[in-house]
VEXDREN-2710 file (C-alpha; in Angstrom, 1 decimal):
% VEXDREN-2710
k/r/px/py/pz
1/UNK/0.0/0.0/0.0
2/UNK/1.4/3.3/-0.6
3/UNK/1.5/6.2/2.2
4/UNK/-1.1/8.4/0.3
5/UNK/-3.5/5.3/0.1
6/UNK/-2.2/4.7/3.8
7/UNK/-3.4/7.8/4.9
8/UNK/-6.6/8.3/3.2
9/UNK/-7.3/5.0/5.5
10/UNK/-6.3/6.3/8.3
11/UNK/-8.7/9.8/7.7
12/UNK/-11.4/7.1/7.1
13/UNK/-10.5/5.5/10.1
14/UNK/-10.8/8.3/12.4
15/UNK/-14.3/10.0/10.4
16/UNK/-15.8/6.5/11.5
17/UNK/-14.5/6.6/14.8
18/UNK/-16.0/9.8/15.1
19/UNK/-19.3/8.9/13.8
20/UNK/-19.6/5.9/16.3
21/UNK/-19.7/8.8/18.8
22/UNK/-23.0/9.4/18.1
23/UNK/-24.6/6.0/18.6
24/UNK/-26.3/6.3/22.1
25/UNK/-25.6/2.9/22.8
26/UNK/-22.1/3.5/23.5
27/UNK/-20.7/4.5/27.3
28/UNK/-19.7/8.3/27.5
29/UNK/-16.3/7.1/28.4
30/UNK/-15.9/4.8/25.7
31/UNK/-17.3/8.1/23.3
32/UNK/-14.7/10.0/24.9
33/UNK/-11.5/7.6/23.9
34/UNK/-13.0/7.5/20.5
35/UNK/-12.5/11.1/20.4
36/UNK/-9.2/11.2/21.9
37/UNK/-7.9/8.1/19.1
38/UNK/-9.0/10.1/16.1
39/UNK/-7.7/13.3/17.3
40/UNK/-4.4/11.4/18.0
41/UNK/-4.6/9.8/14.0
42/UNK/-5.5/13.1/12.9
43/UNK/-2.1/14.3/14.1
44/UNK/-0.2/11.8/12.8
45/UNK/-2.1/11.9/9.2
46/UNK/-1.1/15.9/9.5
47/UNK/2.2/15.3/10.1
48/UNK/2.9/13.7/7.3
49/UNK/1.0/15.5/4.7
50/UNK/3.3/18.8/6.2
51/UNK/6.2/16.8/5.3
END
């Protein structure tokens, strides 16, 4: 897999993540880390598209 490819599936990675968020099945806390994990892949995804 290339990195662009790479990326793009991390960016879809996180956009899902995100969008489980707002199933009200899922704990607060468990939203929460969800959150946190795509914010963290969004920073790596930045970092390399700077580069």
């Amino acid at each position: 897999m290339n990195p662009e490819k790479l990326l793009e599936q991390l960016e879809s990675t996180a956009n899902f993540m995100r969008g489980m968020c707002f199933d009200p099945r899922i704990p607060n806390d468990t939203k929460e880390a969800l959150q946190d994990r795509a914010q963290e892949i969004d920073e790596v995804v930045q970092k390399h598209l700077d580069t």
